[in-house]
N, C-alpha and C positions, 0 to 999 in steps of 0.2 A: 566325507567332505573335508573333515581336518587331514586328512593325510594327503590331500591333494594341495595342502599351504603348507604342513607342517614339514621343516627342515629339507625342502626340495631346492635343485638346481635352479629352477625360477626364482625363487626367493633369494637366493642369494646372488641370480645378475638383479633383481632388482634393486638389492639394496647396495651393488655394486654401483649400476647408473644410476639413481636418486641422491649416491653420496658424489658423484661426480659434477651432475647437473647441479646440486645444492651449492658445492665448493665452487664453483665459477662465476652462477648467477644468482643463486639464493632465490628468493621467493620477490620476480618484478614488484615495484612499487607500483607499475599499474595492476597491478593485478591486489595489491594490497588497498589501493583508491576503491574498485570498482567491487572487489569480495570481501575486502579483509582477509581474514586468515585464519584457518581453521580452529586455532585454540580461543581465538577471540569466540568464535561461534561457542563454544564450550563451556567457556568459559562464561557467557552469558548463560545460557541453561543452568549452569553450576549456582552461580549469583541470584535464579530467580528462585529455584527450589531452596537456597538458601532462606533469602527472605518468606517464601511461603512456607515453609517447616521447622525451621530453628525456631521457638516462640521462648520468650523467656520464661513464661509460664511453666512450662513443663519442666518434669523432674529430669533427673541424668540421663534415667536408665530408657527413656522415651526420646530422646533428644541424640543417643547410643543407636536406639533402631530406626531411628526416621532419618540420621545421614546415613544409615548404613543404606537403607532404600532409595536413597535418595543416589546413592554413588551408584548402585547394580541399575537404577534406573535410567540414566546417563551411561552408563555402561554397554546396558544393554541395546540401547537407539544407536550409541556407535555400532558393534557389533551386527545390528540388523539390516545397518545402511553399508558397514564393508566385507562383511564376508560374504555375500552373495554379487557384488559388484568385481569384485577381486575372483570367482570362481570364474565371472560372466571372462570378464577382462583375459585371464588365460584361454581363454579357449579362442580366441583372436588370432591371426597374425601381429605383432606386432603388439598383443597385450602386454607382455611385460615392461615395454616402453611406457607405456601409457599406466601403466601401477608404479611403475619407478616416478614419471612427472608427480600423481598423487600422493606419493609421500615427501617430494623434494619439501615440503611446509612444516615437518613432522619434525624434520633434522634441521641444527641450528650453527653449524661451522663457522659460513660466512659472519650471519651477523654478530656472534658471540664475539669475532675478532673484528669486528669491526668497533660495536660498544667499547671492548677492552683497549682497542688503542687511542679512543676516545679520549678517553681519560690519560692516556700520555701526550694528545695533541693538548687537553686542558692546563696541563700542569706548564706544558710551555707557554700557555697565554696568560696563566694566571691561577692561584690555589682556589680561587673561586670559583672558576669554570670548572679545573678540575674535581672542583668537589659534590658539582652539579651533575656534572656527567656520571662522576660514582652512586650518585643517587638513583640510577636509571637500573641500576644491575645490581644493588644489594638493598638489606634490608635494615642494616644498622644506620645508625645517625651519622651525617657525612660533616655536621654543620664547622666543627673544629679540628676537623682531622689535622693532620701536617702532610707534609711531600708523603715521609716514609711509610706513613699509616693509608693514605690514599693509592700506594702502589702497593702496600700489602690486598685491598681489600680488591684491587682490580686482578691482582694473579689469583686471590682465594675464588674470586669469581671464575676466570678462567679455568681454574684447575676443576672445580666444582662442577659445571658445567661442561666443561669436556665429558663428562662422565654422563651425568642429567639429558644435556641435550645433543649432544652427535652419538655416543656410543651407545647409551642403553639405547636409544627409538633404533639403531642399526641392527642391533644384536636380535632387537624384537622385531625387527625387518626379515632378516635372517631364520628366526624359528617361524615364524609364523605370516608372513605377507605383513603387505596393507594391513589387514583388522588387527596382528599386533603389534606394529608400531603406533596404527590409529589408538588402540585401547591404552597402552604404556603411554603415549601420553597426556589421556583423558586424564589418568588415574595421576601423573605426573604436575598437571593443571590444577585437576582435585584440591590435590596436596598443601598448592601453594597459595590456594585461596583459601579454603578452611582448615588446614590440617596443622594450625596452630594452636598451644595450651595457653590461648585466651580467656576469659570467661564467657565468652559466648560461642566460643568454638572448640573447648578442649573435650567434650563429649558431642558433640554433632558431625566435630571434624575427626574423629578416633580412627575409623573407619579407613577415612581418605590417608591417613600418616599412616597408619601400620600396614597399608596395601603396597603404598610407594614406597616406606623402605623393605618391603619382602623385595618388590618386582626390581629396584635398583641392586639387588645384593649381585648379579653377576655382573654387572657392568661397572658395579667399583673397586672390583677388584678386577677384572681386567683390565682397566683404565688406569690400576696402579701398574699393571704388569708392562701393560702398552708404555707407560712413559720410562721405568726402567728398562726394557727392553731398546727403546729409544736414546737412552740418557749410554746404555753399555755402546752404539757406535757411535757417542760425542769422544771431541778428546778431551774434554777439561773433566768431567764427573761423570764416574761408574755407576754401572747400572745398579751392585749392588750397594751404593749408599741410598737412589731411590728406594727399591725397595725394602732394603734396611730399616728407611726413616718410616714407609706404609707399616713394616708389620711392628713396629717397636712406639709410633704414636699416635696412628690410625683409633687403635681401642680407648687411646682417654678424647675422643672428641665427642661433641653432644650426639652427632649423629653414626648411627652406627654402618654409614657411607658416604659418606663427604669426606671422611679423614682420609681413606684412602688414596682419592685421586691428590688431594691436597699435599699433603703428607710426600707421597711419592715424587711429586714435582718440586716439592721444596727440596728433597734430599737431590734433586738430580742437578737443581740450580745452585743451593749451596747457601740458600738463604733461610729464614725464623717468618712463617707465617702463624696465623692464631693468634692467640692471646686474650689480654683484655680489649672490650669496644662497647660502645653504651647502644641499647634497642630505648626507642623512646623514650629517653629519658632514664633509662636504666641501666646499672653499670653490669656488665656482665664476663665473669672471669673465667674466662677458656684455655682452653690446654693448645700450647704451641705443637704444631704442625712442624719437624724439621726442625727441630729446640738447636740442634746443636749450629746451626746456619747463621749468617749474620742478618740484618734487618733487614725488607728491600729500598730499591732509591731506584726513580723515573725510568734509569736504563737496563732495572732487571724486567720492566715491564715488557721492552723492545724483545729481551733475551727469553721471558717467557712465552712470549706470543711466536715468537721462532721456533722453539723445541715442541710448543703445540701444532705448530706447521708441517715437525718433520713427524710429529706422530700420528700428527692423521694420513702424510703421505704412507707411511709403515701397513696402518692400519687398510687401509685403498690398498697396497701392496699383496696384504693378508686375503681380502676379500674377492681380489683379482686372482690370485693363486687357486683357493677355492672353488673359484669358479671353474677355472680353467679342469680344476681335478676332478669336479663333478660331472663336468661335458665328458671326461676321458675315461671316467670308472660306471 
């Protein structure tokens, strides 16, 4: 059964047309009215087994294996619900069509650039607006940023996400169908609801963090390779300053995948992301991304949202190619 999803020709036109149909039309807002949207559903299951099993009562080591059950058993319901639909679905005419629509919800292209230039329409109407709209798409506190700090935190969003939401759900489109991109980004949802060193979630949520950064480790690094590879046919900055900047400041960030795509894209645009920025109330001092770059301002947002334009055309180009070699071999 897995080797009829594992790393076949179908699999990679699907994850060819679901990045297609994703890039044009994203996920209808009627269809977000009337279903919602996949992670939403997940993310509720995720939220009710939280409340019914995280107890404050219990020790660590209890609170350690009941998220852990708690993720394989969310896990597992996705799994049971796509890999027998996605076997069903190939054997169609025309099923690959119809597993590419089902993951077009999985991959987030469209609207990541859509949020990110949010916040450069904000900043022309006012640091207010734009500090509202940076609130939608990160997790640090927005309430005093300035220009340069609110265009940093919308490129760290972009670059971050480049990597989180279009390329690893592709890559895991590509090994494995539908079930794994459905499951990378169960385990990706996971993450971002409990998979923080809270006190009510840094043993409940253990499980959920150390799963998402194993399953991200190839996607951010190809995600840095993608944007220097991209950044080598710009003509203002070489490919290898991006990845120069991934493999030389990628390892002092918190996470041991975020830096990468970050990192890579500051060295390709020539500007200083990271740093210091307060989480609730909390000052928190981070390692610059791209130290050697200068700060950003409003119009590197435009410039970043471009270079993530031409890399996802590259990357469509890659998985076009593939395709193509897999019909022929």
């Amino acid at each position: 059964m897995a080797q009829a999803l594992l790393f076949s020709s179908a699999s990679l036109t699907v994850a060819l047309l679901a990045f297609a149909v994703e890039r044009f039309i994203g996920w209808p807002r009627v269809l977000q009215r009337v279903v919602s949207h996949p992670v939403v559903w997940v993310g509720w299951l995720i939220a009710r087994l939280d409340a019914l099993l995280n107890r404050d009562g219990d020790g660590d080591v209890a609170r350690k294996l009941l998220g852990t059950a708690a993720l394989a058993a969310v896990l597992a319901l996705v799994a049971a619900l796509t890999v027998p639909l996605t076997l069903w679905l190939r054997g169609l005419p025309g099923g690959a069509f119809l597993e590419a629509l089902l993951a077009v919800p999985l991959v987030a292209s469209k609207s990541l650039r859509e949020h990110v230039l949010a916040v450069r329409d904000g900043l022309g109407r006012g640091i207010g607006e734009a500090r509202a709209a940076l609130g939608h798409i990160v997790g640090r506190d927005t309430a005093a940023l300035d220009e340069s700090e609110i265009a940093k935190g919308a490129i760290e969003s972009l670059a971050e996400n480049a990597s989180d939401g279009v390329i690893a759900p592709l890559l895991w489109l590509v090994v494995f169908g539908l079930p794994g991109a459905a499951l990378y980004k169960t385990i990706n949802t996971a993450d971002s609801m409990i998979g923080y060193k809270s006190d009510r979630h840094l043993h409940f949520g253990r499980a959920a963090a150390r799963l998402d950064d194993l399953v991200n480790i190839p996607a951010a690094r190809a995600t840095a390779a993608l944007f220097a590879a991209t950044a080598a046919l710009g003509a203002s900055r070489s490919g290898a300053a991006a990845w120069g900047a991934a493999r030389r400041d990628a390892p002092h960030h918190l996470s041991p995948n975020a830096g990468w795509s970050e990192a890579s894209m500051a060295g390709a645009l020539g500007i200083r992301l990271g740093g210091p920025r307060r989480y609730e109330g909390r000052s928190v001092d981070l390692a610059y991304m791209g130290r050697d770059g200068k700060d950003p301002e409003t119009g590197d947002i435009v410039r970043a949202v471009a270079f993530f334009d031409r890399a996802c055309l590259m990357f469509f180009a890659a998985l076009a190619a593939a395709v193509l070699l897999s019909l022929a071999f």
